[in-house]
N, C-alpha and C positions, 0 to 999 in steps of 0.2 A: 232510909235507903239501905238496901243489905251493899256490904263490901268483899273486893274480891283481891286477890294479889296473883302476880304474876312473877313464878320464882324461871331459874333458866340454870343448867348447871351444864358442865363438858364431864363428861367421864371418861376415869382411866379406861385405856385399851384391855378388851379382856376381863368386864367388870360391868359392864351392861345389865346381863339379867340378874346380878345377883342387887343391884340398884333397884333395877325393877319391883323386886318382890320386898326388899326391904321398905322401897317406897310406899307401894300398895297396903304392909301388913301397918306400918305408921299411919298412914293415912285412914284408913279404917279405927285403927285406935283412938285417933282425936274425934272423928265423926263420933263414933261411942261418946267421947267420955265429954268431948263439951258440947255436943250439937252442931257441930260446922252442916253445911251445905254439901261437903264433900268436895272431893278435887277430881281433875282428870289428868295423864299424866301425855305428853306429845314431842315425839322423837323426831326432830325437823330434820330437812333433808342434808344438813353439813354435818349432823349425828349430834350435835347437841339435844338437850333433854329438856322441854317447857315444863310449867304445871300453872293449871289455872283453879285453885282454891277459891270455894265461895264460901261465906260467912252471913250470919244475919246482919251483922255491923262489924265495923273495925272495932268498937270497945269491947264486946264477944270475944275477938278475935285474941285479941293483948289481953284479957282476962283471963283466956283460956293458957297463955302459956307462961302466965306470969305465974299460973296457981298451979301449973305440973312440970315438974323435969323431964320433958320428953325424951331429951337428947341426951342422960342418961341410960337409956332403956335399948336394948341390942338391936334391934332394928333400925335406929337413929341412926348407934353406932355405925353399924354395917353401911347407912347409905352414905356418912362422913367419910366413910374408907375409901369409899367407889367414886366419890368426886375427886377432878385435877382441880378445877377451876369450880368456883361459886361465882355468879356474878348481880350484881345488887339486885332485889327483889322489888316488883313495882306496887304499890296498893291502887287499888281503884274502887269510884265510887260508883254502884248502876246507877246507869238514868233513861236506860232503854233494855226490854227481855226478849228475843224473838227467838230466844234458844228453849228447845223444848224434844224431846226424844220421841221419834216416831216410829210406834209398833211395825212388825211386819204386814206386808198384806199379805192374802194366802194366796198360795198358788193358783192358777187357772187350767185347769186339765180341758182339755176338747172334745167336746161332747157332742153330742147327733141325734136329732130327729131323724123323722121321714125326708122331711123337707129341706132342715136348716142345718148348717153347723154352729154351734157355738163355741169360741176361743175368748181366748183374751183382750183385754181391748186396748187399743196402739193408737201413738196418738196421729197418725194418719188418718185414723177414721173420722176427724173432725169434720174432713170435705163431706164424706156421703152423710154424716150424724147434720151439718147442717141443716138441711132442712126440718128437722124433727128441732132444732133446739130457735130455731129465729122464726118457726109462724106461730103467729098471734095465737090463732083458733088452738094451738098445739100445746102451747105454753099456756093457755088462760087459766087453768089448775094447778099449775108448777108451784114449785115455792117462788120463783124466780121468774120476771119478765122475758123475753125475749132477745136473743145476743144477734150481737148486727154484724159481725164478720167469722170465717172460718178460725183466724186467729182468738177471738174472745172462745170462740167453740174449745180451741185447743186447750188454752189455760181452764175452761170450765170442768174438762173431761179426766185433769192432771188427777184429780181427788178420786174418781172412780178408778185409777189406772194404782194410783199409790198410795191411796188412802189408807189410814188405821184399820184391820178389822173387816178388812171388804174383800167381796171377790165378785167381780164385775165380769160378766159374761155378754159381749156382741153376739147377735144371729146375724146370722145371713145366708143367703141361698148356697145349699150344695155348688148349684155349678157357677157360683163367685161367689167366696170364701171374702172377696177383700170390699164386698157391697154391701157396706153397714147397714144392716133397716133399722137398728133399733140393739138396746142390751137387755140384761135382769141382770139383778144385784143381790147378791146376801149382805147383809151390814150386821156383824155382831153384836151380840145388846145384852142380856143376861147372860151368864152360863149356860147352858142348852136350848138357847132362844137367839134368832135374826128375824131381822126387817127384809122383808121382801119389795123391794122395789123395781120400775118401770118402765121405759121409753121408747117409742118406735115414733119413727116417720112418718108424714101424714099419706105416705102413697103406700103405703104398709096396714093400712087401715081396712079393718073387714074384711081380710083374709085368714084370718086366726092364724098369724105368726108367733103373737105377744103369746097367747092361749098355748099355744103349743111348746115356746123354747121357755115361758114361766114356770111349764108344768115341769120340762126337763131338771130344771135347774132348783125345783122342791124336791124331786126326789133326788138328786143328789145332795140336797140339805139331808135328808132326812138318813139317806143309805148309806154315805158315803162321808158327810159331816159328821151324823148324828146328833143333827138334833131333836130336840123331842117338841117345839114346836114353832112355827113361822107365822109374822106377825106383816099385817100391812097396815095401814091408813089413806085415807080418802077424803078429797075435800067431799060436804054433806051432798053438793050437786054434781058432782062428777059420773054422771048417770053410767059412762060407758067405763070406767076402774071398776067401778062396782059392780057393774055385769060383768069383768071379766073374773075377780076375785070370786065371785059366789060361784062362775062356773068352773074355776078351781077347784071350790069346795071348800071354802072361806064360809065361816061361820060369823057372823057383826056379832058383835062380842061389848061395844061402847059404843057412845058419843060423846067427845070431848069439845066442850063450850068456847069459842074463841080462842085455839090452840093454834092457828098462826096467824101473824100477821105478813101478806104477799103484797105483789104489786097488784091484786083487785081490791084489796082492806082484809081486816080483821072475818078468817074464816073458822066455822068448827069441822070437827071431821071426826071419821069415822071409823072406829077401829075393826077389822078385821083380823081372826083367826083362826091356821091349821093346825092340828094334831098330830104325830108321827101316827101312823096308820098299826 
């Protein structure tokens, strides 16, 4: 189990940033020189100063400072000068991780067909996305069964809204902007390569919505991302992805063997590819 401490210090008045940076430039030097996890450094609201060091282990930890005079070294110095108060330091041991740093998403600009606008997606639109995300016939190719209330909608659509890597685009009609049918998605993947992804409601069906605000949202991959090429996938029976991807102008490119496993069982699917033109 890696270990972690919790130091806590009051600083003189007038003496803040230059702690700051003397902490930062030490803190850096240990992560070099013996492998720590690194710290973060948290200025609470009565102005005291946290820090929470992570280590591989506590023996790392006492190894590493048993074997260097850190507190020698001018930046030690300097941050012993800026403390009033030290006060005891806690060790801890992990026994749960759910800390994890979450990239930006990218912006969402607003975009326009003939018919549709496409913005960004808010998590109001769970109501009108309902129906596209709890019928059966609608979800039977998803990766994911069916959601049974507007609330599971809302936590489902959190990942498209804030997801690492995404820019998740709702259409909807010109003259109601807030009547979700349906979104496309870029999902970042390689360096100059996204997943183009899908969804609309089932009363959005066979009027070439998807067709039209997919199409907007590749050529903003393409012109205004720059990428040089966009990738989808399809389960193998998904007759109507597939007719819409080819009439993109989606090249099938693969078929990979038992690449998911959903709430119908273990499906293969089917890779689709664009080119920057």
């Amino acid at each position: 189990m890696s270990a972690a401490v919790l130091y806590r210090w009051q600083i003189k008045p007038g003496r803040e940033d230059d702690f700051r940076a003397a902490w930062t430039e030490g803190t850096k030097l240990i992560h070099k020189t013996c492998a720590s996890y690194g710290a973060r450094l948290h200025r609470a609201s009565d102005g005291q100063f946290w820090s929470y060091a992570r280590w591989p282990d506590e023996a790392a930890r006492k190894a590493c400072f048993d074997s260097h005079d850190f507190f020698s070294m001018d930046c030690f110095k300097t941050m012993q000068d800026c403390i009033e108060t030290r006060f005891d330091e806690v060790v801890l041991t992990l026994t749960d991780d759910e800390l994890a740093e979450r990239g930006k998403t990218h912006p969402v600009p607003e975009l326009e067909t003939g018919r549709l606008i496409l913005r960004a997606m808010r998590p109001e639109d769970a109501g009108p996305l309902f129906p596209a995300l709890s019928d059966a016939a609608n979800m039977h190719y998803w990766s994911s069964g069916p959601l049974e209330s507007v609330d599971a909608v809302r936590d489902y659509l959190s990942w498209n809204i804030h997801g690492e890597g995404v820019q998740c685009f709702v259409f909807a009609p010109k003259s109601d902007p807030d009547d979700a049918l349906g979104w496309v998605i870029l999902m970042d993947r390689k360096p100059g390569t996204a997943e183009l992804g899908y969804m609309q409601r089932p009363d959005a069906h066979g009027k070439g919505f998807a067709r039209e605000a997919a199409a907007r949202v590749i050529r903003h991959g393409f012109e205004t991302r720059g990428f040089r090429r966009i990738w989808a996938d399809a389960d193998i029976d998904n007759a109507a992805s597939i007719r819409l991807l080819e009439a993109l102008g989606f090249e099938r490119e693969g078929h990979l063997r038992g690449e998911w496993e959903t709430h119908i069982g273990v499906r293969d699917s089917l890779i689709f590819g664009l080119m920057r033109p």
